[in-house]
Biopython code that builds the backbone (N, CA, C, O; Angstrom):
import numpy as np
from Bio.PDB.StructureBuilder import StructureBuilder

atoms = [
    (1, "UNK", "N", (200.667, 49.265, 168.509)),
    (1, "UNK", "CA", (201.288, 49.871, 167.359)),
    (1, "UNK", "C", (200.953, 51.362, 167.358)),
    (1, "UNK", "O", (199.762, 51.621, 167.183)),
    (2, "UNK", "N", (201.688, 52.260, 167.503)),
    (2, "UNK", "CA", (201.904, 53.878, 167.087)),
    (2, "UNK", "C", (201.810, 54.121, 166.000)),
    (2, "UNK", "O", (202.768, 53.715, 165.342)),
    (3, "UNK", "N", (200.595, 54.941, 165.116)),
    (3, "UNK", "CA", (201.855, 55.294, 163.993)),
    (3, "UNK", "C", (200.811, 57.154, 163.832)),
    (3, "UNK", "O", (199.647, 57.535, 163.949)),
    (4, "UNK", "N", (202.194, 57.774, 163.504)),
    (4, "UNK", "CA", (201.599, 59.302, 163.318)),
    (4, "UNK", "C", (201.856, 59.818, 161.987)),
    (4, "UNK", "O", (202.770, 59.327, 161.323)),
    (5, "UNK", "N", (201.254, 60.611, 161.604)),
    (5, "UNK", "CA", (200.814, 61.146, 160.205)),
    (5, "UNK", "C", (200.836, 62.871, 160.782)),
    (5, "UNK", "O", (200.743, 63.435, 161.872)),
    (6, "UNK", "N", (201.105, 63.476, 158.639)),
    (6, "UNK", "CA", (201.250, 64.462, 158.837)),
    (6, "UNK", "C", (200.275, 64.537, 157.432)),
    (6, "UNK", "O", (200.276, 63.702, 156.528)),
    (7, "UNK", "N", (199.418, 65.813, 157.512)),
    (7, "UNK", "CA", (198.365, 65.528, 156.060)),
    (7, "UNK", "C", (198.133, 67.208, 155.743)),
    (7, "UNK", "O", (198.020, 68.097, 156.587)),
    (8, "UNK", "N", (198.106, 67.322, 154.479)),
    (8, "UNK", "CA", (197.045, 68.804, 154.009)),
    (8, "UNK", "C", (196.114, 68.297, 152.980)),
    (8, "UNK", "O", (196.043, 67.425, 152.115)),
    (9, "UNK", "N", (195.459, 69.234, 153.478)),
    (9, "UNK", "CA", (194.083, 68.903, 152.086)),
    (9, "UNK", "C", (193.729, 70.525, 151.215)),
    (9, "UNK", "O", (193.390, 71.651, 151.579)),
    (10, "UNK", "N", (193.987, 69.964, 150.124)),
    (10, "UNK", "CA", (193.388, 71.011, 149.218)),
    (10, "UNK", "C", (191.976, 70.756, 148.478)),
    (10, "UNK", "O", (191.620, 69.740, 147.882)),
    (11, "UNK", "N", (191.173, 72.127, 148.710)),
    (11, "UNK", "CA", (189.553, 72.452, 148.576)),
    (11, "UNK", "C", (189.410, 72.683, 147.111)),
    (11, "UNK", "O", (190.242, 73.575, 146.944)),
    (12, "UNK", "N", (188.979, 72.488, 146.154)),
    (12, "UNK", "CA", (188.178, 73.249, 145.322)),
    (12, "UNK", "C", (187.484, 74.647, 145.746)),
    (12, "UNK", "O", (187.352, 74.917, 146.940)),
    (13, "UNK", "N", (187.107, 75.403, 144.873)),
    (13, "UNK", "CA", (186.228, 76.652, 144.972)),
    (13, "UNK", "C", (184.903, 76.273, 145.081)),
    (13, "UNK", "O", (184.081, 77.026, 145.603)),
    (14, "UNK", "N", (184.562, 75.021, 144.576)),
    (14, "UNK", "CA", (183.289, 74.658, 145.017)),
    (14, "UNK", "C", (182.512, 74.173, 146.696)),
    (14, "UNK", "O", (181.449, 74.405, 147.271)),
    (15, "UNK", "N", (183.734, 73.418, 146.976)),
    (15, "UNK", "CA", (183.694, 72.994, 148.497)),
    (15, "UNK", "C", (184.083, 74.199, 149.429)),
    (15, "UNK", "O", (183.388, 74.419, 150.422)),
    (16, "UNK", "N", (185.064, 74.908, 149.169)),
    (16, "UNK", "CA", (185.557, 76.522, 150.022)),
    (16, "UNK", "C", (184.227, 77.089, 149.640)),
    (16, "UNK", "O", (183.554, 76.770, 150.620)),
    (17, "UNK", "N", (183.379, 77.768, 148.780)),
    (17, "UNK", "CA", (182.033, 77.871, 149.212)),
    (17, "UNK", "C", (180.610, 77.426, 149.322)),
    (17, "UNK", "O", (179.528, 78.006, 149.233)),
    (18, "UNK", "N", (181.019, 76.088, 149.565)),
    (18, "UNK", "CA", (179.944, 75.270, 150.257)),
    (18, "UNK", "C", (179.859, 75.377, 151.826)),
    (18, "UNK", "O", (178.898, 75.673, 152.537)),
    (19, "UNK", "N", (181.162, 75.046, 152.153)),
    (19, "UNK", "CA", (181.448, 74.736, 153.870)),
    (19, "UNK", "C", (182.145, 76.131, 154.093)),
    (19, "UNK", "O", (182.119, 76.362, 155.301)),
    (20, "UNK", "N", (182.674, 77.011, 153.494)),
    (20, "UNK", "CA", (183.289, 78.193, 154.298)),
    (20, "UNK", "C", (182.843, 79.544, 153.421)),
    (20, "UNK", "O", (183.586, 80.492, 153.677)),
    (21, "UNK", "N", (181.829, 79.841, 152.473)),
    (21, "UNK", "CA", (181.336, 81.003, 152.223)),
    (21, "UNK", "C", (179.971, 81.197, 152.853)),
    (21, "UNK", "O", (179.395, 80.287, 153.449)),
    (22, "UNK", "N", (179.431, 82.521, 152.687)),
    (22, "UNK", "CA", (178.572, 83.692, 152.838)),
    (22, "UNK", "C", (177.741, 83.718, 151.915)),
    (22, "UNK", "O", (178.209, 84.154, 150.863)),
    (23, "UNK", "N", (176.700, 83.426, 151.885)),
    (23, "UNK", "CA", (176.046, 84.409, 150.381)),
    (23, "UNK", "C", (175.144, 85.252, 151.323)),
    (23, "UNK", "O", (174.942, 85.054, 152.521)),
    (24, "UNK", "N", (174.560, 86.405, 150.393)),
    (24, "UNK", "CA", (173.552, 86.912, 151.381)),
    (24, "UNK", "C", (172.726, 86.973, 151.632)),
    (24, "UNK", "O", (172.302, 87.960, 152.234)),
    (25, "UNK", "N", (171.810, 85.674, 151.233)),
    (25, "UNK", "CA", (170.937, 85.177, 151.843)),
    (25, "UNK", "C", (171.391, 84.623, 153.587)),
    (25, "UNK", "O", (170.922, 85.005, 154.659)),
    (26, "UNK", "N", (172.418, 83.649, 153.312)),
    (26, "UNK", "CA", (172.865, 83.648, 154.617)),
    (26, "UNK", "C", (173.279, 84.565, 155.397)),
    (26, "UNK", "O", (173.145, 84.221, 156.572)),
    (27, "UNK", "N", (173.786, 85.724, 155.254)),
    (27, "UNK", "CA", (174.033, 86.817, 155.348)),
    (27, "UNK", "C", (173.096, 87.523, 156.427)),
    (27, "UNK", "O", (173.316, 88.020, 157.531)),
    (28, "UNK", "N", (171.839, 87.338, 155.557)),
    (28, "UNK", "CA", (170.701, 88.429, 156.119)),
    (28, "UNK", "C", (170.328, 87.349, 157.451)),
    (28, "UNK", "O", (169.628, 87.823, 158.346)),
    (29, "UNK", "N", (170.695, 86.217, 157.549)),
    (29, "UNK", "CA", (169.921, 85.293, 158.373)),
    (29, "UNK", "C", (170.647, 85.107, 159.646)),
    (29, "UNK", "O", (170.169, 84.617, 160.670)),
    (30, "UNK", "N", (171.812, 85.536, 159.486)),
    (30, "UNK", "CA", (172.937, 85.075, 160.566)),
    (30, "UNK", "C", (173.316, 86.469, 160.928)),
    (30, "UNK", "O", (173.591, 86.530, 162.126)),
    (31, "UNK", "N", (173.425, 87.581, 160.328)),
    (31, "UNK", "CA", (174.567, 88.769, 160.731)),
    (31, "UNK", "C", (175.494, 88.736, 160.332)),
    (31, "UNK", "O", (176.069, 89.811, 160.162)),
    (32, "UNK", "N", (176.120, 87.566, 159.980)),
    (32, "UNK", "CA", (177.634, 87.361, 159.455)),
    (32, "UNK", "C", (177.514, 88.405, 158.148)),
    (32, "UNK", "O", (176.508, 88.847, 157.594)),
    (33, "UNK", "N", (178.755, 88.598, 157.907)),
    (33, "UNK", "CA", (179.244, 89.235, 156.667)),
    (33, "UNK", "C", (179.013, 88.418, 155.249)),
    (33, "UNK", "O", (178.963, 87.188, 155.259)),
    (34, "UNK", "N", (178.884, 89.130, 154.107)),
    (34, "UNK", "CA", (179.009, 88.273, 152.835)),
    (34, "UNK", "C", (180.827, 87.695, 152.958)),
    (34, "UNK", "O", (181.748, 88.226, 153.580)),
    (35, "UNK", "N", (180.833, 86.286, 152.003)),
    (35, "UNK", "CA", (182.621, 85.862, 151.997)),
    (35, "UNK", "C", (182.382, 84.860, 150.679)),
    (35, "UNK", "O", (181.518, 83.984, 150.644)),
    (36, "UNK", "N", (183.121, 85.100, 149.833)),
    (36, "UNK", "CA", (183.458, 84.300, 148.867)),
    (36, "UNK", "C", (184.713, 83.562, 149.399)),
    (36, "UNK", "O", (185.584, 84.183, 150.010)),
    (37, "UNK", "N", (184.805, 82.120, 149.141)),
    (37, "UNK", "CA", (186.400, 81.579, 149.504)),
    (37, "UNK", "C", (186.825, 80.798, 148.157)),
    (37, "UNK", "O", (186.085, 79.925, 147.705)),
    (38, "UNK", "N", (187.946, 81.115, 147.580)),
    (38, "UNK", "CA", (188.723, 80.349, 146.616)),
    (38, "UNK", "C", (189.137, 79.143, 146.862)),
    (38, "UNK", "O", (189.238, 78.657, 147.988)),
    (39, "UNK", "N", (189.454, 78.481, 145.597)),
    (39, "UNK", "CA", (189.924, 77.097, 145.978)),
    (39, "UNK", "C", (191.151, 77.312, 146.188)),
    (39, "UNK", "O", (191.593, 78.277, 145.564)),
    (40, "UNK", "N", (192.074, 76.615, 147.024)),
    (40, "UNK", "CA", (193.423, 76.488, 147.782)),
    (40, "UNK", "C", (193.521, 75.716, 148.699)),
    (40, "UNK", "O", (192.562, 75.006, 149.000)),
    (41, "UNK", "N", (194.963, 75.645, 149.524)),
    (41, "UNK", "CA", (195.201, 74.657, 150.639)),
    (41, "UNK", "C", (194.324, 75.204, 151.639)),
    (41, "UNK", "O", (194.478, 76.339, 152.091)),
    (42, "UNK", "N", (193.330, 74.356, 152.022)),
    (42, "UNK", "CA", (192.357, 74.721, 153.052)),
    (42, "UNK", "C", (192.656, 74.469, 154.544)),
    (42, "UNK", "O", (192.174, 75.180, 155.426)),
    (43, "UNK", "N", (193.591, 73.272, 154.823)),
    (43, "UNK", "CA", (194.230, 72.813, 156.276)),
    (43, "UNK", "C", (195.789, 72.199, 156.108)),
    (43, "UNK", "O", (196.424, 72.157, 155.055)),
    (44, "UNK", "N", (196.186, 71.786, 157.289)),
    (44, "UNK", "CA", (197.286, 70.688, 157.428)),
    (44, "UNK", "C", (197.042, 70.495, 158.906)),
    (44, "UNK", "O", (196.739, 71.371, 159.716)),
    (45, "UNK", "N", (197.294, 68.703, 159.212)),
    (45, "UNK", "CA", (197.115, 67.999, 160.442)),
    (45, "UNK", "C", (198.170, 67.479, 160.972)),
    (45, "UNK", "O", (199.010, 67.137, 160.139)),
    (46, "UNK", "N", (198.492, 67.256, 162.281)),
    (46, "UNK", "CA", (199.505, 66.391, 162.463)),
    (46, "UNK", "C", (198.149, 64.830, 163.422)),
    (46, "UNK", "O", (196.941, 64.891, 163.647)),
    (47, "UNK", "N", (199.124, 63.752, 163.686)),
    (47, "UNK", "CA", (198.312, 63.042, 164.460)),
    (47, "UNK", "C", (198.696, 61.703, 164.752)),
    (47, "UNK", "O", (199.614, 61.124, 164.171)),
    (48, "UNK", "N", (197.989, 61.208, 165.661)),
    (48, "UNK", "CA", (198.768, 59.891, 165.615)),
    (48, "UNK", "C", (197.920, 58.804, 166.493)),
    (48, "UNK", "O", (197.622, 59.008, 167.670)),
    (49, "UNK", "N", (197.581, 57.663, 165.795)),
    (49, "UNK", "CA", (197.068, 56.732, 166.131)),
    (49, "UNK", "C", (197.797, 55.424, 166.671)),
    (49, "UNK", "O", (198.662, 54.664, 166.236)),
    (50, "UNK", "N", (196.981, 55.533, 167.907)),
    (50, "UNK", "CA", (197.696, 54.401, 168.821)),
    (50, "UNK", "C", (196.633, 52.925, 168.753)),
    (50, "UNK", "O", (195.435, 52.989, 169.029)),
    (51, "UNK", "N", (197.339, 51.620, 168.333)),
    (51, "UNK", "CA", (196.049, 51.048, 168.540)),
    (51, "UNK", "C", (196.831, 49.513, 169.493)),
    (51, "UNK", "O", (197.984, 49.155, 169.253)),
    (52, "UNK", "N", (196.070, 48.908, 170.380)),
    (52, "UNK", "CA", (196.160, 47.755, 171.257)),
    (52, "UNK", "C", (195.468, 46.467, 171.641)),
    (52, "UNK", "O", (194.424, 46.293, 172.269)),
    (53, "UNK", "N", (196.231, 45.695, 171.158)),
    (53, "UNK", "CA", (195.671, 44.614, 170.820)),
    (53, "UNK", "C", (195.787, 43.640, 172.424)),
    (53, "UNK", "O", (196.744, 43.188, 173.052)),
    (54, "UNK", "N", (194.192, 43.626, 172.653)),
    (54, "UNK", "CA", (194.617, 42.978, 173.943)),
    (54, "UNK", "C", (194.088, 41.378, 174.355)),
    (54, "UNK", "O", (194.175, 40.948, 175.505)),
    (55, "UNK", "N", (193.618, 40.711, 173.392)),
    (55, "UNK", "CA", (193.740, 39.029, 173.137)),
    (55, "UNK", "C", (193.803, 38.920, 171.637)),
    (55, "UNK", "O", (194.440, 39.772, 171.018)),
    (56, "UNK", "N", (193.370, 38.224, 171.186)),
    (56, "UNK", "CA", (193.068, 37.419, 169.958)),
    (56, "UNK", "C", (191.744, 38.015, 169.203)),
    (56, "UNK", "O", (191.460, 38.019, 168.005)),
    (57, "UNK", "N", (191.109, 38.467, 170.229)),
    (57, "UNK", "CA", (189.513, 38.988, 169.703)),
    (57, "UNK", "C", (189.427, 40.846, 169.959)),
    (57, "UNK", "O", (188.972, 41.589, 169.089)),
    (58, "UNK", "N", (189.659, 41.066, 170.550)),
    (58, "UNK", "CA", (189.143, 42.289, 171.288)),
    (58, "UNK", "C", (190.734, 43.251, 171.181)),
    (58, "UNK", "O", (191.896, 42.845, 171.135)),
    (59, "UNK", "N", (190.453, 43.943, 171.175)),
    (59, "UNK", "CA", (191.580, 45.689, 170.806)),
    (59, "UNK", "C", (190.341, 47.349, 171.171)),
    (59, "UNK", "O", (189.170, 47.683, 171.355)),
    (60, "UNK", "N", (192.084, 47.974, 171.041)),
    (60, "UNK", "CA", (191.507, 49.433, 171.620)),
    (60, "UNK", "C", (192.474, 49.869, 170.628)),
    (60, "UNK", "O", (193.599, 49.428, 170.394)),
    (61, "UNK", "N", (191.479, 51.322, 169.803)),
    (61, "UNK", "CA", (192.252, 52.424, 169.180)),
    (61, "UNK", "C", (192.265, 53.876, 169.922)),
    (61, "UNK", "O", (191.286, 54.155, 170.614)),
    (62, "UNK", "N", (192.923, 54.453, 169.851)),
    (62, "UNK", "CA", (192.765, 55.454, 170.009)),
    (62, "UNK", "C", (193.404, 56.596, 169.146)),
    (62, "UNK", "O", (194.380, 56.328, 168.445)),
    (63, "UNK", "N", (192.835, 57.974, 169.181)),
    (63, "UNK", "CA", (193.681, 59.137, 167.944)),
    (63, "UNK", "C", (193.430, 59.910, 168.259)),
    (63, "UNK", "O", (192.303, 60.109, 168.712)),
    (64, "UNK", "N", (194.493, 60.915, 168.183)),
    (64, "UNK", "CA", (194.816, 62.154, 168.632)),
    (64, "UNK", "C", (195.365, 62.839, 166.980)),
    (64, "UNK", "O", (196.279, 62.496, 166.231)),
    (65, "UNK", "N", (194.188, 64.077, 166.870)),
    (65, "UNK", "CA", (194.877, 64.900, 165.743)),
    (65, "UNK", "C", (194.065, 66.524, 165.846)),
    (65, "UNK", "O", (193.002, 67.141, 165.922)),
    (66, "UNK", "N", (195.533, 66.581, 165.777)),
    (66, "UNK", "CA", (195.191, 68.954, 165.342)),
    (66, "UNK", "C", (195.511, 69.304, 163.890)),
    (66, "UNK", "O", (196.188, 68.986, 162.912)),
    (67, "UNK", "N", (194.383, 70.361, 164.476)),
    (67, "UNK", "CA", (194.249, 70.717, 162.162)),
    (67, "UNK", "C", (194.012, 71.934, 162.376)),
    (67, "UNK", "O", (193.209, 72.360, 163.206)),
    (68, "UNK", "N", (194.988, 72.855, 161.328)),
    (68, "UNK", "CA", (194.566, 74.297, 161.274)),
    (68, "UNK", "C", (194.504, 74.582, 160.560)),
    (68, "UNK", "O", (195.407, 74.688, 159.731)),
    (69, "UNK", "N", (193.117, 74.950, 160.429)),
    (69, "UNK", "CA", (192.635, 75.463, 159.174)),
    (69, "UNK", "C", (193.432, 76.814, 158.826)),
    (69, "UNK", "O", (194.056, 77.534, 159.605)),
    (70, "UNK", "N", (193.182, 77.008, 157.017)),
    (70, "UNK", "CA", (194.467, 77.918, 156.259)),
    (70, "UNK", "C", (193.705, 78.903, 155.072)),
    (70, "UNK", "O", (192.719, 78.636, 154.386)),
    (71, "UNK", "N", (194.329, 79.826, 155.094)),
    (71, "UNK", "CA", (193.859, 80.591, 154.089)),
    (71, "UNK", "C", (192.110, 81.443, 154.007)),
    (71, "UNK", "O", (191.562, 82.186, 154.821)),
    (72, "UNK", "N", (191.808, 81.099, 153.127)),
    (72, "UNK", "CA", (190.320, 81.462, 153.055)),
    (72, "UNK", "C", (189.447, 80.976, 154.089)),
    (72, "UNK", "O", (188.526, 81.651, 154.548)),
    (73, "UNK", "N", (189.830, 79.390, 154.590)),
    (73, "UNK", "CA", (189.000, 78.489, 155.417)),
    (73, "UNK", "C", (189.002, 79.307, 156.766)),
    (73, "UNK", "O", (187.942, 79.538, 157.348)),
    (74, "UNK", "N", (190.123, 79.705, 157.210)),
    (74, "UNK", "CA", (190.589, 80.623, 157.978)),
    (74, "UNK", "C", (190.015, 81.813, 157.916)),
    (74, "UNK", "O", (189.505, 81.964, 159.026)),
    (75, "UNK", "N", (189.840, 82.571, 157.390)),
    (75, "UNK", "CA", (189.382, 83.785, 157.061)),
    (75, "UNK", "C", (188.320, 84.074, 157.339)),
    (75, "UNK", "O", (187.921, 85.120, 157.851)),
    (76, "UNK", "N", (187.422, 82.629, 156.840)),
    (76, "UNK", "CA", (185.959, 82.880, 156.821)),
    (76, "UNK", "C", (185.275, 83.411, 157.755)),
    (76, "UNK", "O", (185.939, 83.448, 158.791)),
    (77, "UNK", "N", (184.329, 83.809, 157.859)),
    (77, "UNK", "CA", (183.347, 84.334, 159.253)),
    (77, "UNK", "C", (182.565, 83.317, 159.771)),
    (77, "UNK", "O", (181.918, 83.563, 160.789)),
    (78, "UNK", "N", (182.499, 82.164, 159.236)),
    (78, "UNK", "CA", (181.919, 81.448, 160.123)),
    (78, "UNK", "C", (183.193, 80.552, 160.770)),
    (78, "UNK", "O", (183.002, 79.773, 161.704)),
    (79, "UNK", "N", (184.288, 80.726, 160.262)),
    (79, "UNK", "CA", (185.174, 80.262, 161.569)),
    (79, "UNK", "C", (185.864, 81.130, 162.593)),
    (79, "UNK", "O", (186.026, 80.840, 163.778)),
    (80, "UNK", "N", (186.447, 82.801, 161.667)),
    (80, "UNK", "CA", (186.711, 83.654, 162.103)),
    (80, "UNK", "C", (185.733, 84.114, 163.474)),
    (80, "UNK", "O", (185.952, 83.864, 164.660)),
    (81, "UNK", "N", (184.907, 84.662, 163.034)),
    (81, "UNK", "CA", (183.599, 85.044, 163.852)),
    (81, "UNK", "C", (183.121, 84.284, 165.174)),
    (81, "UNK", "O", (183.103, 84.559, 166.374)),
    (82, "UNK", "N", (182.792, 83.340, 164.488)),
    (82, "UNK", "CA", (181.837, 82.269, 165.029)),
    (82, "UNK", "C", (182.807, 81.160, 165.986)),
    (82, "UNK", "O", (182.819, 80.944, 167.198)),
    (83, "UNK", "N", (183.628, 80.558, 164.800)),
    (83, "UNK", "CA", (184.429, 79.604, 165.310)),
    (83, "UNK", "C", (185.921, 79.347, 165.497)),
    (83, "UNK", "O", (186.451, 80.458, 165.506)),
    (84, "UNK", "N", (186.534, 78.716, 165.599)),
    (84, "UNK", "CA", (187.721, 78.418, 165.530)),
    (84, "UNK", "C", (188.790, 77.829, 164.381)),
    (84, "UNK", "O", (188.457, 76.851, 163.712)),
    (85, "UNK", "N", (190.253, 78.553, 164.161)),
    (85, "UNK", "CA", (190.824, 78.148, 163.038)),
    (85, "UNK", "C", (191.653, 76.260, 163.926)),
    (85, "UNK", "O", (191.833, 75.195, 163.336)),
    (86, "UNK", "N", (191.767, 76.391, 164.513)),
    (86, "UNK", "CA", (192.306, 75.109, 165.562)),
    (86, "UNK", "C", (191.226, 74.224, 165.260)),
    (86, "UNK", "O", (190.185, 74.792, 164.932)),
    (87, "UNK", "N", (191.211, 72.995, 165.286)),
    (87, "UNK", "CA", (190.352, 71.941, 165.397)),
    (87, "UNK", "C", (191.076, 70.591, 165.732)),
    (87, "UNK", "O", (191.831, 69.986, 164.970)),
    (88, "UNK", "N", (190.644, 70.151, 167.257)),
    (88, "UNK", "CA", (190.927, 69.124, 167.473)),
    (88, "UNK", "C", (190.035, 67.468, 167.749)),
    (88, "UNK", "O", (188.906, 67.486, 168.239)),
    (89, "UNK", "N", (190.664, 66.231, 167.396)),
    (89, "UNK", "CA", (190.026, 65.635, 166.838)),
    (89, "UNK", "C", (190.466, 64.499, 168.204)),
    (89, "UNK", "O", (191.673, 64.498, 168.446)),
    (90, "UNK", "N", (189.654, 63.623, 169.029)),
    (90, "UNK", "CA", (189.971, 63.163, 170.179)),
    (90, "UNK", "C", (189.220, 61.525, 170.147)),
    (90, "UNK", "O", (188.034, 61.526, 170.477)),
    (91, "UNK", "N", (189.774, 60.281, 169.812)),
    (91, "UNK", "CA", (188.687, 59.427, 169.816)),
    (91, "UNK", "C", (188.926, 58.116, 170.436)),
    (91, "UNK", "O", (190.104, 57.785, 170.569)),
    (92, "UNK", "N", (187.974, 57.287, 170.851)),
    (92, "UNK", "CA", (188.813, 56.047, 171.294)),
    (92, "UNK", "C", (187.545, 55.010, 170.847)),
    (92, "UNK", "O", (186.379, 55.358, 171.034)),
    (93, "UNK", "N", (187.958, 53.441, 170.119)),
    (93, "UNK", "CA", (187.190, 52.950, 169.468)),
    (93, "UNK", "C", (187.560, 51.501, 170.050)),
    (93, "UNK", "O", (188.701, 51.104, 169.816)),
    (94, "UNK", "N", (186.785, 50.762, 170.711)),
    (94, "UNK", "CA", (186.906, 49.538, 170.958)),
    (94, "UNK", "C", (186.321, 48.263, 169.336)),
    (94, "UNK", "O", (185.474, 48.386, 168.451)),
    (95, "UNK", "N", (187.292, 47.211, 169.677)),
    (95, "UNK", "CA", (187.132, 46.672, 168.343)),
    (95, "UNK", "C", (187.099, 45.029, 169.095)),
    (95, "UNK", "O", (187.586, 44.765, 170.195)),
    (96, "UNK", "N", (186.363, 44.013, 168.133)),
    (96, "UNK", "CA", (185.504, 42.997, 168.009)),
    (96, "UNK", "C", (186.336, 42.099, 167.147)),
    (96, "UNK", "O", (186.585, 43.038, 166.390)),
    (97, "UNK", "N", (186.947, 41.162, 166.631)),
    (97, "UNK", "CA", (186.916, 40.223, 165.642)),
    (97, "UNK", "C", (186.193, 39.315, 165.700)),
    (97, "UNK", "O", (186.019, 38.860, 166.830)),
    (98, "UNK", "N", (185.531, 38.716, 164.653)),
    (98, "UNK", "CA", (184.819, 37.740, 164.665)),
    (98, "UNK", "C", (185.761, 36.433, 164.105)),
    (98, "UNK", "O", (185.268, 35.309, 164.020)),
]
sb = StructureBuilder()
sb.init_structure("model")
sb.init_model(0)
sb.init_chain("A")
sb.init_seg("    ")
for serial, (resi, resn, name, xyz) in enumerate(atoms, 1):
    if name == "N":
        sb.init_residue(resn, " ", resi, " ")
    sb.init_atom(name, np.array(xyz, "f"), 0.0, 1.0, " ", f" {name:<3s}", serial, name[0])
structure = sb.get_structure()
């Protein structure tokens, strides 16, 4: 079974500067710049999960998904700088029924 998805997620101002601001304490510790980030659309993904069922007991998943980060998340210096606005997501999960 295939099935693919398309997703955005919107941040609060609390989570945009939890995971994507500056203060300057961090600041002084890293080099990075100070960054406040607002709440807004923080990403959108595309992706698509393949999964295979190969007896009665036993299956394979696998998923493929890209996400680009947006706006402030984007902006930030610890992705700007440091890291990447692209993020890709690569997995394969063997499965059990009991």
């Amino acid at each position: 079974m295939l099935t693919l998805f398309a997703k955005g997620s919107y941040a609060s101002e609390d989570y945009m500067e939890t995971y994507f601001g500056v203060d300057r304490g961090d600041a002084e510790r890293s080099g990075l710049p100070t960054y406040e980030a607002d709440a807004e659309l923080k990403d959108v993904a595309l992706g698509g999960l393949l999964q295979y069922k190969i007896d009665e007991r036993w299956g394979v998943l696998g998923l493929l998904q890209y996400t680009k980060l947006l706006g402030d998340a984007a902006d930030s210096p610890l992705v700007d700088d440091e890291g990447s606005d692209n993020q890709l997501i690569v997995g394969v999960i063997g499965s059990y029924r009991f």
